[in-house]
N, C-alpha and C positions, 0 to 999 in steps of 0.2 A: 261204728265206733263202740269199743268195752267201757264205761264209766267204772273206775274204780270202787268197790266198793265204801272206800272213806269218800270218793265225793258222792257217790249218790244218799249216802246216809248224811253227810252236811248239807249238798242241796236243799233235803229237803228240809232239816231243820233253817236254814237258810230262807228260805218261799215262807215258810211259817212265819219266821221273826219281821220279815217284809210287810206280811198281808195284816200281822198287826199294827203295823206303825200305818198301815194304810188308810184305816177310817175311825172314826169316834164311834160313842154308841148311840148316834144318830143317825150315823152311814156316810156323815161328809169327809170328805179326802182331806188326810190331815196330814199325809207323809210328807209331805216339802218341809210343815214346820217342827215334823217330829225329828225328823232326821238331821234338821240341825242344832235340836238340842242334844240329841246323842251326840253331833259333831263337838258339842261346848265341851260335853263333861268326858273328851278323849282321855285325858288324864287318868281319871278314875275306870274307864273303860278297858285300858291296857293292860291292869289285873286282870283281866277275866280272855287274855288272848290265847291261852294252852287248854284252858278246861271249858271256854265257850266261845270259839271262834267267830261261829253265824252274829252273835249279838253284838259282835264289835265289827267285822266285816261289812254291817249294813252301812257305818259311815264312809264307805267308797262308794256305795252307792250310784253308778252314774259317775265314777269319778275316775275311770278306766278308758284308753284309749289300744286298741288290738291292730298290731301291725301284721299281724302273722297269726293268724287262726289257726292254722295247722298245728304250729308250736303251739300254741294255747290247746287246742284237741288230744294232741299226746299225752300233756302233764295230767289231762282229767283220767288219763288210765292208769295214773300211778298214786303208790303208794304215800302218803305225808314222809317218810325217810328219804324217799328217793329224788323230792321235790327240789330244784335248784333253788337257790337263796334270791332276793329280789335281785340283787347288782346283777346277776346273771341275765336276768329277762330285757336287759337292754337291749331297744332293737323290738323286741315283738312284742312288747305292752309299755304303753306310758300312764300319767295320770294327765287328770287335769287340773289347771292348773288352780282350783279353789280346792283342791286336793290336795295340792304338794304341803302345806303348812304341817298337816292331819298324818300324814306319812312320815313327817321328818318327825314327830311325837314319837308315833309308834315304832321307827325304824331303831328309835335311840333305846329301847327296850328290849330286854334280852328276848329271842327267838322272834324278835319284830322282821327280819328279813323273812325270815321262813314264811312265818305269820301272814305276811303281803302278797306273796307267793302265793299263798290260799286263795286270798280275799278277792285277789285278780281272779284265781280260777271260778270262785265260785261268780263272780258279777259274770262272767264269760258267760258260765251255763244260764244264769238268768237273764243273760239278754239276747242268747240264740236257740232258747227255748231249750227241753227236752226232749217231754213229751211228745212223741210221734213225729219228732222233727229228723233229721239225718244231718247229724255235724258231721258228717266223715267228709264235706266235699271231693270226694272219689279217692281222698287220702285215707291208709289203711295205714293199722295202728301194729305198724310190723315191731318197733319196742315194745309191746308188752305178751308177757308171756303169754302164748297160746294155750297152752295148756293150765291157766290159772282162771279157769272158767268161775271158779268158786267165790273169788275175788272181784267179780264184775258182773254188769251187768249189762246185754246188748240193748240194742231198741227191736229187736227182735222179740225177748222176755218180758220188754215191759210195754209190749203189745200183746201179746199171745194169748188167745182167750183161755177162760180158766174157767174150772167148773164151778160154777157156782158155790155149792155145796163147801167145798175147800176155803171158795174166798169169805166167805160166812164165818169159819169157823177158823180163818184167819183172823180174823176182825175182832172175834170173840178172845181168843187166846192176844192181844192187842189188848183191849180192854183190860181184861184180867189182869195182864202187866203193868198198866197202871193203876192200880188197888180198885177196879169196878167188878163188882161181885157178875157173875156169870146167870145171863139167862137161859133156863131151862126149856 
């Protein structure tokens, strides 16, 4: 399966905004009660649904139900324009139901259907893994362009050894980007 390049890039800020709600700086598991206070302040959360999707996304968290994987696998190789709005996914994703409240917030919100649409795909990818996993269950992603290799990314690429040397200096040009001055 091709992951999009707009979901592999939320993904992973997605796993990021997770792994922090995950522990304190003692190390204890704190995400049960962190995640429901980001559920309190959904209100003030639904500003931030165009320009930081993952940070609002985490309050689905577990709050997704997939009838159709497949249909869930497809969407991950498309583009955010080409994504069906929520009413559509009837039938191949539900919530549950200390989710439904949380949804009808966010739906009532301009680009909230889109928006959910997301939040399903990204919990999808977080609960059927990635990393070296194979979501195609032998379904092939004949909707998306094949020849838009540029746009995605297989599990083939995001296994494939790399020479060091390069991933170094990945990492480095990575830093950089974020205002870390460059070691020589």
């Amino acid at each position: 399966m091709k992951l999009s390049r707009y979901f592999s890039d939320l993904r992973s800020a997605y796993e990021a905004e997770l792994d922090d709600l995950t522990s304190d700086s003692e190390g204890k598991d704190v995400l049960k009660k962190r995640l429901a206070a980001k559920r309190s302040e959904i209100g003030f959360l639904v500003q931030m649904l165009h320009h930081s999707p993952e940070m609002v996304a985490v309050v689905f968290h577990r709050g997704f139900r997939f009838a159709k994987p497949a249909a869930m696998q497809r969407l991950l190789t498309l583009q955010p324009e080409a994504l069906p709005a929520w009413p559509e996914l009837a039938g191949t994703v539900a919530l549950e139901s200390w989710a439904e409240p949380v949804a009808r917030k966010v739906l009532a919100e301009a680009g909230g259907p889109a928006f959910m649409t997301v939040a399903a795909c990204l919990e999808f990818l977080h609960a059927h893994g990635w990393a070296g996993a194979d979501l195609s269950d032998g379904d092939t992603t004949e909707d998306a362009d094949p020849g838009d290799d540029d746009d995605a990314l297989s599990t083939d690429d995001a296994l494939a050894p790399q020479d060091e040397r390069s991933l170094d200096e990945a990492g480095a040009d990575w830093l950089a980007d974020q205002g870390f001055d460059r070691k020589d």
